[in-house]
N, C-alpha and C positions, 0 to 999 in steps of 0.2 A: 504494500500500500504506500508505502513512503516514495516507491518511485513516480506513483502517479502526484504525488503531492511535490514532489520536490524537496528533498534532502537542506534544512538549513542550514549557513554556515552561522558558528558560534561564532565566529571572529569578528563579526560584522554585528553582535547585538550590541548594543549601549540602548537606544532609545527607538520608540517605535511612534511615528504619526500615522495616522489614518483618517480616513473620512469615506463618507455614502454619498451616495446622490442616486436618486431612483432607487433601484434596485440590484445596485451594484458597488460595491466595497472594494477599496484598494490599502491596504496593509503598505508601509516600507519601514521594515525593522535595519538600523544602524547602529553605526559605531562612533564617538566621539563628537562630531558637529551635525547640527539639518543643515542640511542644504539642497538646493534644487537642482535636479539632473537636465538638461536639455535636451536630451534624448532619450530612448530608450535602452540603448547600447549599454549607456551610463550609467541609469536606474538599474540595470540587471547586475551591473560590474562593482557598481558600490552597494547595491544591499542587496536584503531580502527582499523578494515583494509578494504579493498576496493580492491575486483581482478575482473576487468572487461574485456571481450570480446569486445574489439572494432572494430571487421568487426559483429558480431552478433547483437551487442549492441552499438550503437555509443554516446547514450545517458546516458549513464551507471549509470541504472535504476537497474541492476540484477546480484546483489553481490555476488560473485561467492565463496567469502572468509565467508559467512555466513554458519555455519554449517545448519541453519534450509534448503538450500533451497536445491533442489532436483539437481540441479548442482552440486553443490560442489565437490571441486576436491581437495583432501589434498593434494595428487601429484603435483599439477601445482603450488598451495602455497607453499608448500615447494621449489620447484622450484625458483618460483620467491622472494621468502624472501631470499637465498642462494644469490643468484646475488644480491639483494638489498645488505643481508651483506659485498658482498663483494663491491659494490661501497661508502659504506659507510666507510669502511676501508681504500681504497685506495684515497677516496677525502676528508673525515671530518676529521677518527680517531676517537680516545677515544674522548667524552665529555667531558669536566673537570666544570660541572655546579659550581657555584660560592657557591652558598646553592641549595640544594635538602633537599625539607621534607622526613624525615624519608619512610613515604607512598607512596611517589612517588619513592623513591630508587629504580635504577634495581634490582630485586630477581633473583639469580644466580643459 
């Protein structure tokens, strides 16, 4: 089952934002600062992510943000990462982490 869900990486938890809209949830668990990914490439390379169907899936068991599963929809992620970035801008801003290791630095 773990592979239909996607294996997460520990390395990558510190904090996790999320938000709904409709019927559809997107999860992004990280490490040391928020920040906004510009693409999706990005968003998959710096965290976790989680995009679930919640009238399909109420359980949200079938990670729609996993490239392996047969869902997937880069459209609706990028979608909903856009809107993520932008409530992260208009309610957090920039991080300003106190120290960030070198590895955990956002890559621009």
């Amino acid at each position: 089952m773990l592979n239909e869900v996607g294996l997460p990486n520990l390395e990558k938890r510190s904090y996790s934002v999320a938000f709904s809209m409709a019927d559809t949830s997107l999860y992004v668990t990280s490490g040391w600062v928020i920040t906004t990914a510009l693409s999706v490439e990005r968003l998959q390379a710096d965290n976790d992510t989680g995009l679930y169907d919640l009238l399909l899936d109420p359980e949200e068991m079938d990670n729609l943000a996993n490239p392996a599963n047969p869902k997937y929809s880069e459209e609706l992620l990028t979608t909903m990462n856009q809107k993520l970035n932008a409530l992260i801008e208009a309610e957090i801003g920039e991080d300003k982490a106190l120290f960030t290791p070198q590895e955990y630095a956002p890559q621009m």
